[in-house]
Every structure is written in C-alpha cells, then in structure tokens.
C-alpha positions as CSV (number, residue, x, y, z in Angstrom):
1,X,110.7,66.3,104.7
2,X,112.3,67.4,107.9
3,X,110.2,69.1,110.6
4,X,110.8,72.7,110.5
5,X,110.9,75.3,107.9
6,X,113.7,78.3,106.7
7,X,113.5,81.6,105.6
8,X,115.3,83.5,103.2
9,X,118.6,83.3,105.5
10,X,118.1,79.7,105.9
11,X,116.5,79.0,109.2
12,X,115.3,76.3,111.5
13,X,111.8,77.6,113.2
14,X,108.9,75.9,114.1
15,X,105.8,75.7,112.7
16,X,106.2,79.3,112.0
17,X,110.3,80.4,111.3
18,X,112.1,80.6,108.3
19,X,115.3,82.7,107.5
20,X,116.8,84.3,103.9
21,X,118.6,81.1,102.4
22,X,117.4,77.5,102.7
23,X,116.6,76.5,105.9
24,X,114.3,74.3,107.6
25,X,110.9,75.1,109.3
26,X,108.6,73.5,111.8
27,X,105.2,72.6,112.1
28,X,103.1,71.5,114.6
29,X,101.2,68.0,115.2
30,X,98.0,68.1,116.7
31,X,97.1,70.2,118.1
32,X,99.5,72.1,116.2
33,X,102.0,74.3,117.5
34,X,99.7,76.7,116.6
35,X,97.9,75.6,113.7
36,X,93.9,75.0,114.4
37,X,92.1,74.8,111.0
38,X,92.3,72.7,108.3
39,X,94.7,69.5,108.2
40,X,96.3,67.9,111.4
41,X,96.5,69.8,114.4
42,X,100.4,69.8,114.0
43,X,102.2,73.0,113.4
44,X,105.3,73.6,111.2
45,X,108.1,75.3,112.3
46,X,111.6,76.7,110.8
47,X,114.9,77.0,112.8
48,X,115.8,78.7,113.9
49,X,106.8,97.7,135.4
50,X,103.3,97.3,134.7
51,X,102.3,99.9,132.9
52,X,99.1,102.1,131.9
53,X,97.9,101.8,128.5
54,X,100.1,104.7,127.7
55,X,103.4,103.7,128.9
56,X,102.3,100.6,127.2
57,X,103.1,102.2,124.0
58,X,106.0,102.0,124.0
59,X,106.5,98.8,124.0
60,X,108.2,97.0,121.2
61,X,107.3,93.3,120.2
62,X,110.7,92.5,118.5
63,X,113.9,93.9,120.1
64,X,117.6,93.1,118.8
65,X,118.9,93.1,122.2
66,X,118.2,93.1,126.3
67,X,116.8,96.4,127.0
68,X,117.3,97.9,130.5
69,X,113.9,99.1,133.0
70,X,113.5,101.5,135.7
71,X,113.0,99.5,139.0
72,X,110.9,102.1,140.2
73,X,108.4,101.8,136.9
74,X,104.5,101.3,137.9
75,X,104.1,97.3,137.4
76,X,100.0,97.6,137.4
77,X,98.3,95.6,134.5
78,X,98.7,91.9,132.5
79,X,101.6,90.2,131.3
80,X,101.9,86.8,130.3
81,X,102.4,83.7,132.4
82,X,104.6,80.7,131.1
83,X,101.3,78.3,131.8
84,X,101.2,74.6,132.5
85,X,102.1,72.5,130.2
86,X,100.2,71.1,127.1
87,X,100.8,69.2,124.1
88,X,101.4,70.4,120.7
89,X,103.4,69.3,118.5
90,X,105.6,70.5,115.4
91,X,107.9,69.3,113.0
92,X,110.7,70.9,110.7
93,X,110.6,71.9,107.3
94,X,112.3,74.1,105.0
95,X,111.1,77.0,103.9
96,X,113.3,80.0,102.6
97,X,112.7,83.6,102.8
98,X,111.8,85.4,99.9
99,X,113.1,88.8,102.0
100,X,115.4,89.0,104.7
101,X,113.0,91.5,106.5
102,X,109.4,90.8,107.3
103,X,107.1,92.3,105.1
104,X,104.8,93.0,107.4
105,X,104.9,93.3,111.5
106,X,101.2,93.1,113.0
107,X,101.3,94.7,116.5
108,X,98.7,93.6,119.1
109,X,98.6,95.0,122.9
110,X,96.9,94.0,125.6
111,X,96.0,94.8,129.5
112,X,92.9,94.2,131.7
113,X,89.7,96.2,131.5
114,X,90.4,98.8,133.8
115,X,93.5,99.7,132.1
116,X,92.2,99.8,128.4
117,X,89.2,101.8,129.3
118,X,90.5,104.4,130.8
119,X,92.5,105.2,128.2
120,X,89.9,104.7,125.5
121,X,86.8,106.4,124.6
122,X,86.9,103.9,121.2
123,X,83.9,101.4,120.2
124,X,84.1,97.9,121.0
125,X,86.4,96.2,118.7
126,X,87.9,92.7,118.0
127,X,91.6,91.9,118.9
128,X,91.7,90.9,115.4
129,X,94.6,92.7,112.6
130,X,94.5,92.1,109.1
131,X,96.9,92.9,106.6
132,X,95.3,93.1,103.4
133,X,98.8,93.0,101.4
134,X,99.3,89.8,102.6
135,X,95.5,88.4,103.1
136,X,96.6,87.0,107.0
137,X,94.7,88.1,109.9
138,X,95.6,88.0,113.4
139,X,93.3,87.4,116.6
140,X,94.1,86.4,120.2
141,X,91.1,83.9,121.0
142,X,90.5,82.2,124.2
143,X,90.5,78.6,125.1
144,X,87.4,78.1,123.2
145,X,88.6,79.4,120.4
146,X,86.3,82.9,120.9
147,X,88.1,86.2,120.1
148,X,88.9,88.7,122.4
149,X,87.3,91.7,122.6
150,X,89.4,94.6,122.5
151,X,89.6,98.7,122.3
152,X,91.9,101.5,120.4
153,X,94.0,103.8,122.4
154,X,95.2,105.8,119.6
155,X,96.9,103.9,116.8
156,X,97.3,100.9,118.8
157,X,94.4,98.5,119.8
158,X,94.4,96.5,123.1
159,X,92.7,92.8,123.7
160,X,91.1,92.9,126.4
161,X,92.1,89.7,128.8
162,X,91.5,88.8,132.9
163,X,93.6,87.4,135.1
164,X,94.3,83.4,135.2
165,X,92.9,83.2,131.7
166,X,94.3,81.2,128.8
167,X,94.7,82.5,125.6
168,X,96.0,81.6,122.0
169,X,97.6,83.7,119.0
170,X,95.8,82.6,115.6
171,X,97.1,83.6,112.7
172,X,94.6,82.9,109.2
173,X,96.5,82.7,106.2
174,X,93.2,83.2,103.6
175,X,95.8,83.3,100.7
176,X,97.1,80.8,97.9
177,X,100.5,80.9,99.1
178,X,102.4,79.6,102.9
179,X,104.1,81.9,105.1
180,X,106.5,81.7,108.0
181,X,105.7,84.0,110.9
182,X,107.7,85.0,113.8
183,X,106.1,85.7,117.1
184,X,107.0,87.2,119.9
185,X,104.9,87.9,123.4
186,X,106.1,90.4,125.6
187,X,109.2,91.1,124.0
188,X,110.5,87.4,123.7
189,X,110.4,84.5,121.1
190,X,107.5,82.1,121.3
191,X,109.7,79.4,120.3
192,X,113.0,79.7,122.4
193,X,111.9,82.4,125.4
194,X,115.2,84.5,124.5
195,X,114.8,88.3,122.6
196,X,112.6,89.0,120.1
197,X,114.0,89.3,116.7
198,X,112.6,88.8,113.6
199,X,116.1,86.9,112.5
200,X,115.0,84.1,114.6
201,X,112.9,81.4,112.6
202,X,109.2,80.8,113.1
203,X,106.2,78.6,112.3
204,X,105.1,78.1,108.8
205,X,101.4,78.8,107.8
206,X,99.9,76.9,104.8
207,X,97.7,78.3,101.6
208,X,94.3,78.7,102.9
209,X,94.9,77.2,106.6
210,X,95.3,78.1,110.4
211,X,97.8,78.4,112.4
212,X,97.2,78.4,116.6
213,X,100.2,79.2,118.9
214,X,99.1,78.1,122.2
215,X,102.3,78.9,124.4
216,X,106.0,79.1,125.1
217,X,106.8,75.8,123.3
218,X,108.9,73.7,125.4
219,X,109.8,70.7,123.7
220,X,108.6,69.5,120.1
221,X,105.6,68.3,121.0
222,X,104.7,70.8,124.0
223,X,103.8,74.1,124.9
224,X,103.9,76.2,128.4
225,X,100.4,77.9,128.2
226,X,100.0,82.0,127.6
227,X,98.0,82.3,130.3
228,X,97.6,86.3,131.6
229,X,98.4,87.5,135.0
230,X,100.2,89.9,137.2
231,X,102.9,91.9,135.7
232,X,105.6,90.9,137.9
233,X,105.0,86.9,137.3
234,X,104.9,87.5,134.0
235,X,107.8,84.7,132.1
236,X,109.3,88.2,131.0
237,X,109.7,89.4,134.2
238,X,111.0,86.1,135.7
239,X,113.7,86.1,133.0
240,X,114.5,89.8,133.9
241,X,113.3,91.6,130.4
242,X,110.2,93.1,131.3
243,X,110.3,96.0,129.6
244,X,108.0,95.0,127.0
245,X,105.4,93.3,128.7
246,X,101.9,94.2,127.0
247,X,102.8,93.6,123.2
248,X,101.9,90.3,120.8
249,X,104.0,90.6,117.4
250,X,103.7,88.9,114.5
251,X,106.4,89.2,112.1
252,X,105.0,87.5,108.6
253,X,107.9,86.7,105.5
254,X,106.9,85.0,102.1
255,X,108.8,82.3,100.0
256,X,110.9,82.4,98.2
257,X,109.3,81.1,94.5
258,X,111.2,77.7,93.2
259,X,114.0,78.6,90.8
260,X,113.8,76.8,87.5
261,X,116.3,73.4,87.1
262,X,118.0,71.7,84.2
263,X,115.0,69.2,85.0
264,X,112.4,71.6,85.5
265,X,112.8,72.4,81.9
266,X,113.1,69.4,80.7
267,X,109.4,68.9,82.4
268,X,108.5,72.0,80.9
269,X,108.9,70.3,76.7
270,X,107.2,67.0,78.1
271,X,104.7,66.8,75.9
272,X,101.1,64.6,76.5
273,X,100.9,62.8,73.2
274,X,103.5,61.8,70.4
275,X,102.9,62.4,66.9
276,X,104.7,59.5,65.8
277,X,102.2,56.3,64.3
278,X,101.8,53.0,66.2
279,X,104.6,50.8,65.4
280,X,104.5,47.2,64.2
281,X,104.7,45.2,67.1
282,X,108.3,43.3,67.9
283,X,107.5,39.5,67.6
C-alpha cells in the first residue's frame, strides 16, 4: 500500500487528503501526522492585521486564491507560528473521494483571552465541533492532549490560546467508515504551507480512530509545531497571506464505496460447503 491516500479526484494527501478519482493518501507514523488514538502513532495522508474577534469573522479557512490586506489593518491578537520542529510521520495511501466537495467544513477561530472576552458574554465552552451527519468531532488540545477552552461570539466559537503555547488539531472519527480531511490554519494548507483549498489532498482518518495534526508538516516524518503567537510572526504573515489569520478549517470528504468486479462476483457464488458425496479415493 503506498503512503498517502486520494479523494474522489484522485489525490496524493497525507494522512488526511484525498481527491474525486483514485489517488493516493498519507498517513502518519508515530506519532502520527496527526493521528493520536488507536493504532500507531503514524498518520495517513493523500496527495495531493491582527484583528478583534469581530474582524475575525471574516476570515475564511479555505480560499481558492491569494487574497489582498490593508497595511494599515489592526494586527492585535494570535496567529500561528511555524514551531520547531518535531517528528511525525505519514505515509501514502489511496483513498478516492466519494464527492468532489467536502461534505462538511467545521470552522474553529481562535485569539487570546482578552480578545474573545470582550466580544463575548457566552458560557464557557470547549473548542470542540461535532458534526453529527458525519459522527467526527473536532478539538484543538494542547500539548497534553487537554482541550482548549473556548467562547461563542455569535455563530462562531473561539479557543481560547496564550502566547508561546503549543497546540494540536484532533479530529475523532467515532464512525464505522474512514475519512480524508483537509486542514487548513490561518488560511493555508497544513500539509504544503500554500492556499487553502479544499482541492488539495489531506490526511485520512480510520473507522473508530484519531487523528492529531501537530504542525506544518515539513518532511514525511516531521512537523513545524502550531505554536500561537503574535500576529505579525505568524507563518501567514511571513509568507505575506495574512488575511486569514484566526481560523482552523477542517474540510471532511467520504469514500468512495468499492465498485463490484468480475471477481467480486465470482466471491459473491462461493459457496462454504459442496453438496456433492465423498469420492472414492484415487489409488
């Protein structure tokens, strides 16, 4: 089996990408790309200003293009830094898209304290999203493995994070069947640091299992940490797309179900037991 998995396009991505026709996906060794939870901690993959929590809003997590930004924009709050480096490997797979659009996008912002509470007069949440279609959930932990708290402003809920401190996307896939997810941080690929799109290939998430995306992977079997800090040294900013700084996406596409083969139907008349009667033996 190669080490990344495809979508519906056919898509190399990392433990977590896959495209609509046959491609091949990745996965991550351990620690996974990603993947923390049951099996090997190696994650699959397929090929493929600051601003106040309500400028914030506007930000997109998956953008088909570079997007232009006001110099003069207010630059207060938490983006994401690329980190130091840490292992965590992948491998490809294939994996093909049963859609060529996600069928579902879970949206996750984030900014300091200050920033979230005055925006906010919400309870105390959790920074995790679930989508009950699908049965996946979606949490920013921190590096011991604890979720981050977190508060609505409006439709939109905001993990709450602090400077210098390292943090991980998990995505828990409590369904029967594997997924590929896209993700993007700040309005650029986990995977290859370019644009977001949800065209790009992503990890792949088993039945029942975990997978933890621990950075800006850098090499097969590494990752530069997400670790939050000032807006303008944010790995968005340093690449000159900052507009998006603020937002987690995760972009989540099913498989394609196996077609039916010559062979496969042949399997399908196998039958357990003959109803012929013991021959005579031969000598």
């Amino acid at each position: 089996m190669s080490i990344l998995r495809a979508i519906p396009f056919v898509l190399l991505v990392f433990v977590l990408a896959a495209c609509a026709s046959k491609g091949r996906a990745q996965r991550a060794p351990s620690p996974h790309l990603g993947t923390r939870g049951g099996g090997s901690r190696q994650a699959a993959r397929t090929r493929a200003p600051a601003r106040s929590a309500s400028a914030e809003a506007s930000s997109a997590p998956y953008d088909e293009g570079p997007r232009a930004y006001e110099a003069d924009d207010d630059r207060a709050g938490l983006g994401t830094l690329y980190g130091e480096r840490r292992r965590s490997g992948t491998y490809e797979t294939r994996f093909e898209r049963a859609t060529r659009r996600p069928e579902a996008v879970l949206s996750l912002w984030y900014d300091d304290f200050d920033g979230v509470s005055a925006s906010s007069d919400s309870p105390w949440r959790t920074s995790t999203l679930y989508d009950p279609a699908r049965d996946i959930s979606v949490s920013l932990i921190d590096s011991r493995g604890r979720v981050l708290d977190a508060l609505d402003v409006g439709h939109q809920r905001y993990a709450i994070g602090a400077p210098g401190e390292r943090y991980e996307i998990e995505v828990r896939n409590h369904s029967g069947q594997r997924y590929e997810v896209v993700a993007s941080v700040d309005g650029l690929d986990v995977i290859d640091g370019g644009h977001a799109s949800t065209s790009k290939r992503g990890y792949i998430v088993e039945a029942y299992d975990t997978v933890v995306i621990e950075g800006w992977r850098t090499h097969e079997d590494e990752v530069a940490a997400f670790r939050f800090g000032r807006t303008d040294d944010s790995y968005a900013a340093r690449r000159g797309a900052p507009r998006d700084v603020g937002v987690i996406g995760v972009a989540l596409f099913s498989e394609r179900a196996p077609r039916w083969t010559p062979d496969r139907d042949r399997r399908r008349r196998a039958r357990p037991f003959d109803d012929r009667f013991a021959p005579p033996p031969s000598w």
